[in-house]
C-alpha positions as CSV (number, residue, x, y, z in Angstrom):
1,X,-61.1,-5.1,6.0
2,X,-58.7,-1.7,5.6
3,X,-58.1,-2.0,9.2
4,X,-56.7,-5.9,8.7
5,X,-55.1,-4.4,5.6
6,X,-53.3,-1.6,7.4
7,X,-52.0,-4.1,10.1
8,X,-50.7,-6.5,7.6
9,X,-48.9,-3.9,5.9
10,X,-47.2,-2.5,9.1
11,X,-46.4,-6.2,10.2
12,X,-44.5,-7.0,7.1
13,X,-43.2,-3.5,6.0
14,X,-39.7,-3.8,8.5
15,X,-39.0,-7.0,7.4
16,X,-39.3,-6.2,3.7
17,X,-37.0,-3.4,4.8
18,X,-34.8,-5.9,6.5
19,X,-34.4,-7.6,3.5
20,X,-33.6,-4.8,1.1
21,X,-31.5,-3.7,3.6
22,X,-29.1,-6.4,4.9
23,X,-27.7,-7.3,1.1
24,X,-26.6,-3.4,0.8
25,X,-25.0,-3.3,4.6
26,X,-23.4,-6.8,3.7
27,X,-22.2,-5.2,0.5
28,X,-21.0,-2.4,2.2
29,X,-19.1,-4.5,5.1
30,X,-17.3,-6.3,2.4
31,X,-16.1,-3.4,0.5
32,X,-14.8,-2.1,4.0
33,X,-12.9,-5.1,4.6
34,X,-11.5,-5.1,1.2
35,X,-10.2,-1.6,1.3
36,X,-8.5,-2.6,5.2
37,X,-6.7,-5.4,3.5
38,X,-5.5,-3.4,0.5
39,X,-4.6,-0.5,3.0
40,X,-2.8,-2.9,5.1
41,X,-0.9,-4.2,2.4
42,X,0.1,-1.0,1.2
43,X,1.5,0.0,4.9
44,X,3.6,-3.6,4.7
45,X,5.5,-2.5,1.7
46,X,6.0,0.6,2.3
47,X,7.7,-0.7,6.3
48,X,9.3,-2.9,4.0
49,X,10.5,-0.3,1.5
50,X,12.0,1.8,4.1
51,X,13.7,-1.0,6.0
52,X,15.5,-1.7,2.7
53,X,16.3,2.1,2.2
54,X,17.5,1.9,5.8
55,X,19.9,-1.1,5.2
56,X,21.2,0.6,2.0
57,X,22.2,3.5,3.4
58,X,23.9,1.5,6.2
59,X,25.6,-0.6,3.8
60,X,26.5,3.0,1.9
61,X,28.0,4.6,5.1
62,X,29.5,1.0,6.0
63,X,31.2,1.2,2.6
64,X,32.5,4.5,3.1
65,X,33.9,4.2,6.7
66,X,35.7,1.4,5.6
67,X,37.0,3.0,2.4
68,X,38.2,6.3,4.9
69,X,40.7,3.5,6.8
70,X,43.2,3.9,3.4
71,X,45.0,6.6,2.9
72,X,44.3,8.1,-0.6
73,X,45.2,11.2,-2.8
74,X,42.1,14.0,-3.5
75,X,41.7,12.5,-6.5
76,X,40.9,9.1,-5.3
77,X,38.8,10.8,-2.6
78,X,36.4,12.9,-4.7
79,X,36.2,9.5,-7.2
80,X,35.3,7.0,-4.3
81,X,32.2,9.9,-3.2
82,X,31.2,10.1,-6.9
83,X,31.2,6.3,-7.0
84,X,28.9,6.3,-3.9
85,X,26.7,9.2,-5.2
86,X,25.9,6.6,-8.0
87,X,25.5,4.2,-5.9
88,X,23.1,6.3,-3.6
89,X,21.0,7.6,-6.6
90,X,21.0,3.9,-8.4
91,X,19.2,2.4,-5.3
92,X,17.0,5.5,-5.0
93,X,15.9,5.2,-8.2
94,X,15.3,1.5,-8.1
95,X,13.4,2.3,-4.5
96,X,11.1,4.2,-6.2
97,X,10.4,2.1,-9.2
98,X,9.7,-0.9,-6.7
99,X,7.1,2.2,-5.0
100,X,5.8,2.7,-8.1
101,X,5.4,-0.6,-9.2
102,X,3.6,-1.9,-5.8
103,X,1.4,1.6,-6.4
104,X,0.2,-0.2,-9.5
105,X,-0.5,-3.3,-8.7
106,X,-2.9,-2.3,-5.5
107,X,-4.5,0.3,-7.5
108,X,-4.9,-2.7,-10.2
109,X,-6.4,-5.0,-7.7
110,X,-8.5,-2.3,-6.3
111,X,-10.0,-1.6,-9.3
112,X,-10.2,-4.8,-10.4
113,X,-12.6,-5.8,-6.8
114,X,-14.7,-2.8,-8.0
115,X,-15.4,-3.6,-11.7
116,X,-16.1,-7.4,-10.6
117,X,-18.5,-6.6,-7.9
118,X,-20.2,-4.5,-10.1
């Protein structure tokens, strides 16, 4: 009887580790995924941030070519780079508030994937 006991139990020991098993590697193949997505997200807006820093500072140096075709006093002068200073720091600063922003909101959803699943 202990020998048809002992065969039993080594007969149906891997699958009952199969079974505890394959729910925590599913689990842990989903979490994986999850984290890909939210990473490639993160790498499309920041591509996407940069292409608009990119343009800006085209449109900037566009801006200021164009403005160096007129003659103009030194007082104009140093006035039209102040005004494009401003310009420059306005769309940095609104740069990184979009950054920041996009920060929170994957962090937020990341968080939000772990508190639901668990």
């Amino acid at each position: 009887m202990q020998t048809q006991l002992k065969k039993i139990t080594f007969a149906v020991l891997p699958l009952a580790g199969l079974l505890v098993t394959a729910p925590v590697a599913y689990a842990h193949d989903e979490h994986n995924a999850v984290h890909r997505g939210l990473n490639a997200e993160h790498q499309a807006t920041h591509e996407d941030l940069n292409a608009e820093h990119r343009a800006e500072h085209r449109d900037l140096n566009a801006e200021h070519r164009a403005a160096h075709t007129e003659p103009m006093t030194k007082r104009q002068h140093r006035r039209l780079h102040r005004g494009l200073k401003k310009e420059h720091r306005a769309q940095h600063k609104d740069l990184n508030a979009e950054h920041r922003s996009e920060h929170r909101d994957l962090n937020a959803e990341h968080q939000d994937y772990h508190e639901f699943n668990n």
